[in-house]
C-alpha positions in Angstrom: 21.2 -33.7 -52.9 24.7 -34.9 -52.9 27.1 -36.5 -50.0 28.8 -32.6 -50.0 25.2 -30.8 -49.5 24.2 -33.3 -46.9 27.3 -32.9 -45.1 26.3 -29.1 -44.7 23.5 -29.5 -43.6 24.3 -31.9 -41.1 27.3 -30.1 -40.2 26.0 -27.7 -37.7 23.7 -30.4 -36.3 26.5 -32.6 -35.3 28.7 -30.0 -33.9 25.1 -28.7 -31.6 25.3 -32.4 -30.7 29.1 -32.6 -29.7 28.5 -29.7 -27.7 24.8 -30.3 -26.2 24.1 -34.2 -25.8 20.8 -33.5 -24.9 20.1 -31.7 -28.3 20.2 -34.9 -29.8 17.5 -36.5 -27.2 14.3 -36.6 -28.7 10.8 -38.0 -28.3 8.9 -39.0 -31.2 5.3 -40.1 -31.0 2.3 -41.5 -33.0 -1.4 -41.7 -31.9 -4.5 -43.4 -33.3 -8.5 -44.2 -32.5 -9.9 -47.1 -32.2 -12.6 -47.3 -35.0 -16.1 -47.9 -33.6 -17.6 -49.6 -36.0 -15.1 -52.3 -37.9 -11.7 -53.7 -36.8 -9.7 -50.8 -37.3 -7.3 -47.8 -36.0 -7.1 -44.5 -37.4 -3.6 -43.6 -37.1 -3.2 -39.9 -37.1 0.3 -38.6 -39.0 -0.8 -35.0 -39.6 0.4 -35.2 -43.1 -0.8 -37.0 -46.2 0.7 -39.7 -47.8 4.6 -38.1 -48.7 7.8 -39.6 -49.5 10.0 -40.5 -46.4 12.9 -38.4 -46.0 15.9 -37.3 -42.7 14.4 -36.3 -39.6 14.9 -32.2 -38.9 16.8 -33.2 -36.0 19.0 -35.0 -38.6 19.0 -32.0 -41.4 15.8 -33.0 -42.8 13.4 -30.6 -44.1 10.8 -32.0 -42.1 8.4 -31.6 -44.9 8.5 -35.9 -45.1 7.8 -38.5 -43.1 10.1 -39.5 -40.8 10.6 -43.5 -40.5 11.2 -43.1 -36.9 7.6 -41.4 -36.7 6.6 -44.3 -39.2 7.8 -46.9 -37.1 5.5 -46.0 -34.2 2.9 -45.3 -36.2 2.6 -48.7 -37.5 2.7 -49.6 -33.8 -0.2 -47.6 -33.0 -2.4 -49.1 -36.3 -1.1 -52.4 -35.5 -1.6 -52.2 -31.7 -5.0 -51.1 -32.4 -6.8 -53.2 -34.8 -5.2 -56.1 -32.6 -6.6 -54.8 -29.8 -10.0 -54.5 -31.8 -9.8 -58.2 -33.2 -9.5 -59.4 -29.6 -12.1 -57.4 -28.1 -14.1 -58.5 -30.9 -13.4 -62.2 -30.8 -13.5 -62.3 -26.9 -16.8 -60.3 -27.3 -15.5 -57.8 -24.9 -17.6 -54.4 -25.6 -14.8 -51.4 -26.2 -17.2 -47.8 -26.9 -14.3 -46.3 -28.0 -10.2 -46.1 -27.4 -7.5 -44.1 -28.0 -3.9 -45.9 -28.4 -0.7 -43.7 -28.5 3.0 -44.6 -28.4 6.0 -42.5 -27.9 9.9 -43.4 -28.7 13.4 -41.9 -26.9 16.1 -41.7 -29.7 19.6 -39.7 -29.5 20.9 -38.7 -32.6 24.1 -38.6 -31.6 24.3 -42.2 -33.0 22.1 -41.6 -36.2 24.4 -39.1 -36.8 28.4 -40.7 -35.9 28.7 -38.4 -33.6 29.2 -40.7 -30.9 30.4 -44.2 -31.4 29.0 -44.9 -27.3 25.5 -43.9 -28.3 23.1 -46.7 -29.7 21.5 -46.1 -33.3 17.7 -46.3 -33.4 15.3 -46.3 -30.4 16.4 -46.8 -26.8 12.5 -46.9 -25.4 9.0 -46.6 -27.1 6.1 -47.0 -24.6 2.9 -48.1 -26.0 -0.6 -47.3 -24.1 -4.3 -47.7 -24.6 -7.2 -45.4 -22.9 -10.9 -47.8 -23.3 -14.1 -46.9 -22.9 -15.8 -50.2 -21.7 -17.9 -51.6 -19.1 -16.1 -54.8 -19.0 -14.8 -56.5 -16.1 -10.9 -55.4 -15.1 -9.9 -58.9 -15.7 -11.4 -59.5 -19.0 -9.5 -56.3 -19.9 -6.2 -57.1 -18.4 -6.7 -60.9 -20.7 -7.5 -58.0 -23.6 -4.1 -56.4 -23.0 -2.4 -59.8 -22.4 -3.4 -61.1 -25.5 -3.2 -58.0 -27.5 0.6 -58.0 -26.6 0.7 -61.5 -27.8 -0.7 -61.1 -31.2 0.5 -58.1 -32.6 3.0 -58.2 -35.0 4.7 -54.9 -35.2 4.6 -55.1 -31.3 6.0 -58.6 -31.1 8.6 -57.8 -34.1 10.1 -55.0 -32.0 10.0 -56.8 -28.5 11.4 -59.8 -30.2 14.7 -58.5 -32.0 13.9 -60.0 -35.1 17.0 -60.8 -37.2 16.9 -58.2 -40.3 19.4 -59.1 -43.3 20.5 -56.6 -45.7 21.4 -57.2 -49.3 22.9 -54.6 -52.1 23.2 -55.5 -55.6 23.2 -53.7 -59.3 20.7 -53.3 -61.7 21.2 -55.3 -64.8 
């Protein structure tokens, strides 16, 4: 696809935006299981493994991943096989789990359509559902320290600085 295709595509998407803000206000979300027997999280995408492309809302065909549904995804598998690790090393006895985490974007700033609107998530809200006998405070030091050591949760919290570099191929 080239810069003129995209821009037809996009085209009536920005103008449904201009005209409806709240077009452009959507929710994306990820989900995944605790594993039962290892350190893991099944994250479910509802697609095999496909190249990441635009988001429908965006002019995608929706027939790749999105990186905004990617993003919480690797929330929810990080989230997840943190919480696991802690449980496990705190040997505090999880039957089962389900974890889940949902984002708010507008594409309104994705897009250019408005230069007032932020680009990339304004909220994602991360949650866990356990099956466990344990004691409420040796779950609330689970979530406490699952907070603490995961990475994708910490990166995002944190505001990492992210550098960007371009250059040719030789």
């Amino acid at each position: 696809m080239d810069a003129a295709g995209l821009r037809s595509i996009q085209a009536p998407i920005k103008e449904r935006y201009r005209s409806d803000s709240k077009a452009a206000q959507i929710t994306l979300r990820a989900k995944g299981t605790l594993d039962d027997s290892s350190i893991a999280c099944k994250v479910e995408t509802g697609r095999a493994l496909q190249s990441a492309g635009l988001h429908p809302a965006t002019g995608g065909s929706g027939l790749e991943l999105c990186s905004g549904d990617m993003l919480l995804e690797a929330l929810v598998a990080c989230a997840g096989v943190t919480l696991k690790a802690v449980a496990t090393a705190l040997e505090i006895p999880i039957r089962s789990g389900a974890v889940s985490a949902e984002g708010d974007l507008d594409f309104r700033g994705t897009l250019g359509v408005s230069k007032e609107v932020p680009v990339g998530f304004v909220a994602i809200r991360l949650a866990f559902v356990v099956d466990s006998d344990a004691p409420q405070e040796k779950l609330d030091q689970l979530i406490k320290l699952t907070e603490r050591y995961c990475v994708v949760y910490q990166t995002i919290r944190s505001g990492v600085p992210v550098t960007l570099q371009m250059s040719r191929a030789s």
